[in-house]
Every structure is written in C-alpha cells, then in structure tokens.
C-alpha positions as CSV (number, residue, x, y, z in Angstrom):
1,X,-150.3,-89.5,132.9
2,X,-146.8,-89.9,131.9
3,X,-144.3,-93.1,132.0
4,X,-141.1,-92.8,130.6
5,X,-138.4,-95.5,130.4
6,X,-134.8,-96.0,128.0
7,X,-133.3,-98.6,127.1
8,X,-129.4,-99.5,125.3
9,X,-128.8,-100.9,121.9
10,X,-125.7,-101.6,120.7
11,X,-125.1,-101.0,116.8
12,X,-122.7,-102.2,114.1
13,X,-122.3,-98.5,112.0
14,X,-123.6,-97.3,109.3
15,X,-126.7,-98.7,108.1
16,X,-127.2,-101.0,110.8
17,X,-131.3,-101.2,111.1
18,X,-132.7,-102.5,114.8
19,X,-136.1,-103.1,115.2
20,X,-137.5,-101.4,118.4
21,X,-141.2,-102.4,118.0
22,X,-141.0,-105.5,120.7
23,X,-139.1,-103.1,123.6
24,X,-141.5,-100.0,122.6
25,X,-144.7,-102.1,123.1
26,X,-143.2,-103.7,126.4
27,X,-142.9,-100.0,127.3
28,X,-146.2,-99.1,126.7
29,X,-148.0,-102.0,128.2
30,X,-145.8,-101.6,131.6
31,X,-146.9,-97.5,131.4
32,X,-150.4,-98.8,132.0
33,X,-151.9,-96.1,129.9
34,X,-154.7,-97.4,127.3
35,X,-155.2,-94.1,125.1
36,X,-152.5,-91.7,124.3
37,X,-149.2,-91.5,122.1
38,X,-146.0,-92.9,122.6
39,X,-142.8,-90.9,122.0
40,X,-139.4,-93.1,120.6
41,X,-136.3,-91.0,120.9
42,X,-132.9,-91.7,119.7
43,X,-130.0,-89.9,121.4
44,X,-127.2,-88.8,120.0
45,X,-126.2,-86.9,116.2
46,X,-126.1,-89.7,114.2
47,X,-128.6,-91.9,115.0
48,X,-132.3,-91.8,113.4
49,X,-135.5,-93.3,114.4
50,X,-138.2,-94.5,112.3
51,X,-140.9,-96.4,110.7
52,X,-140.7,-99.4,108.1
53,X,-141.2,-102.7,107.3
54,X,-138.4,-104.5,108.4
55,X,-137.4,-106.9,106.1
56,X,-133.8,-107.7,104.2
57,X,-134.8,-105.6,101.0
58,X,-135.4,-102.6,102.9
59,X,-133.0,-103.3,105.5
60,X,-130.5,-102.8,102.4
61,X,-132.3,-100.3,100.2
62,X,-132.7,-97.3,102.9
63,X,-129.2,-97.1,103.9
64,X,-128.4,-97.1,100.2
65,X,-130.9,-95.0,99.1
66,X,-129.6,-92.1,101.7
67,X,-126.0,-93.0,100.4
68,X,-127.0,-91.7,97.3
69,X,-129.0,-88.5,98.2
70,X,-126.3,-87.9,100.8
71,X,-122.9,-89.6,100.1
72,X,-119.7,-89.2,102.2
73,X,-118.0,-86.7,101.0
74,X,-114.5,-84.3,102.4
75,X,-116.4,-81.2,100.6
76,X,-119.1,-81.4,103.8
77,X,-118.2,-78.6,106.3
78,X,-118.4,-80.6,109.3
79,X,-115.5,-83.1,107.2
80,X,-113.7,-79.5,106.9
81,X,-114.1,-78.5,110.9
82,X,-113.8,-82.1,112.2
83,X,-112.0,-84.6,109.6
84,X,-113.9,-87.7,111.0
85,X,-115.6,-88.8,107.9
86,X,-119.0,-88.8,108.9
87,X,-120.4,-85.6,107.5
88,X,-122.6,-87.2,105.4
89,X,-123.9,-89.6,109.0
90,X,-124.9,-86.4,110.5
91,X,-126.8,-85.2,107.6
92,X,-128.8,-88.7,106.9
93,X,-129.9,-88.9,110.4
94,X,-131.1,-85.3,110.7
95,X,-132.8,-85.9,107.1
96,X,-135.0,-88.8,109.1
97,X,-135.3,-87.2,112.6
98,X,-134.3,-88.7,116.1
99,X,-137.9,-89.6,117.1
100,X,-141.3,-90.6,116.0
101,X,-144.7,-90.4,117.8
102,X,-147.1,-93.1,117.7
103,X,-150.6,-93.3,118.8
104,X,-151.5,-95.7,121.5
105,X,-154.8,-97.4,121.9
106,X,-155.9,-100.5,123.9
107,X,-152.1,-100.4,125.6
108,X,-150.5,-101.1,122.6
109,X,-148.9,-98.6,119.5
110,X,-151.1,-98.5,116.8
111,X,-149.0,-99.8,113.9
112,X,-149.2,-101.2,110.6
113,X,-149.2,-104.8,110.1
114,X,-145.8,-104.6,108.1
115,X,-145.3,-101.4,110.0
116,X,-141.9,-101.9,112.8
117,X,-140.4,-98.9,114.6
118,X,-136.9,-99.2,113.8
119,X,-133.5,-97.2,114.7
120,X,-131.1,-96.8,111.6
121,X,-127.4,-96.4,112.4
122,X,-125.9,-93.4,110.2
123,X,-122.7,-93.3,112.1
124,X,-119.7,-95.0,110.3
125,X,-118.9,-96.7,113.2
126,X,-120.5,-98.8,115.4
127,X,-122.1,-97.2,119.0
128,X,-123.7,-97.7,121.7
129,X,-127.2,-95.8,121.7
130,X,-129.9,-94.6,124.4
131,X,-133.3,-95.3,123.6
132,X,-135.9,-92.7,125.0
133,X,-139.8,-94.1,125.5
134,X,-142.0,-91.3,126.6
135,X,-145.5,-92.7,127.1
136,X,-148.6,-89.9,127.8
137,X,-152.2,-90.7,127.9
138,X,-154.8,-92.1,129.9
C-alpha cells in the first residue's frame, strides 16, 4: 500500500530550521499503514531535509557549520551564470539531500528520542516550500 500527502511551509532564508516531525507522523497515522517506511521530500533546489535534534544550539550550529565548508562566494559558477548570490544555497542543500526515509512501525516513524525530522532553509531568502510524505507499507 501507498499514501501520499504534502503539505506548505513557509521559511524565513537561510538557515531557517522547521521541524516536520508532528505533520510527518500525522501523515503516517492517517496512511493507516503499521509497517513500512515513510519518505519526507523537500521540493525545490535549495531546500534540504533532515534529521536532528532540534534544539537552539544546533538550530545555530548546522547552518554555520555549512557556512564554513561551503561559504557564499562570486567565484561559484552558478554566481558566474546567474549573479543571485546563492551559489553556495544550492551547494549546502545538495550536500544534505532533499529527502530522508524513515522506517515506520506501529503507525508511527521510528525516531530517536532527541531525534526530529527537520527542513533546513539554504536559500538566502525566504520561500515558500512543498513538503512531499510518501508513506508504503502494510
């Protein structure tokens, strides 16, 4: 069996962290499957989903952390093609991937207890996002 439902978030830009983990178990428990894996999708370029404990420290330190491994920057080619200074937005989110799968068990996503599924903004301005929730199982 498969359910699938999206949802809209609305971000602030860059480094703007949403947790998705109440909206992606309301998901799976209205897919009415027990035993399977659940998909989360972001769509769009610049947006990345993802796993964490979602707290203010790392709230701060991951967007700052990919700031330093991949900082803006004109030198980027997409800076050279485009001139819309978010090179460096493209890169970070493709660095942490647009989805995530998660195992489902009981109805619910098996996660950690400091474990959230979150979307990370890596666009320098703010959007408006499409969620994708692909539930399959049994």
């Amino acid at each position: 069996m498969v359910f699938q439902e999206s949802f809209a978030i609305h971000t602030r830009g860059h480094g703007d962290m949403q947790d998705l983990s109440d909206a992606v178990s309301r998901i799976v428990g209205q897919s009415g499957i027990e035993i399977g894996t659940v998909q989360v999708f972001v769509v769009g370029s610049t947006g990345a989903i993802g796993t964490i404990e979602f707290e203010p420290g790392l709230k701060k330190d991951l967007p700052q952390m990919l700031d330093r491994l991949i900082p803006p920057s004109r030198e980027y080619g997409h800076e050279q093609a485009w001139h819309d200074g978010n090179g460096h937005s493209h890169l970070q989110a493709t660095f942490l991937g647009p989805s995530i799968a998660v195992p489902v068990a009981e109805g619910h996503p098996v996660l950690g207890t400091w474990q959230q599924i979150i979307h990370l903004e890596c666009d320098v301005r703010s959007r408006d996002r499409t969620i994708v929730v692909t539930v399959m199982g049994e």
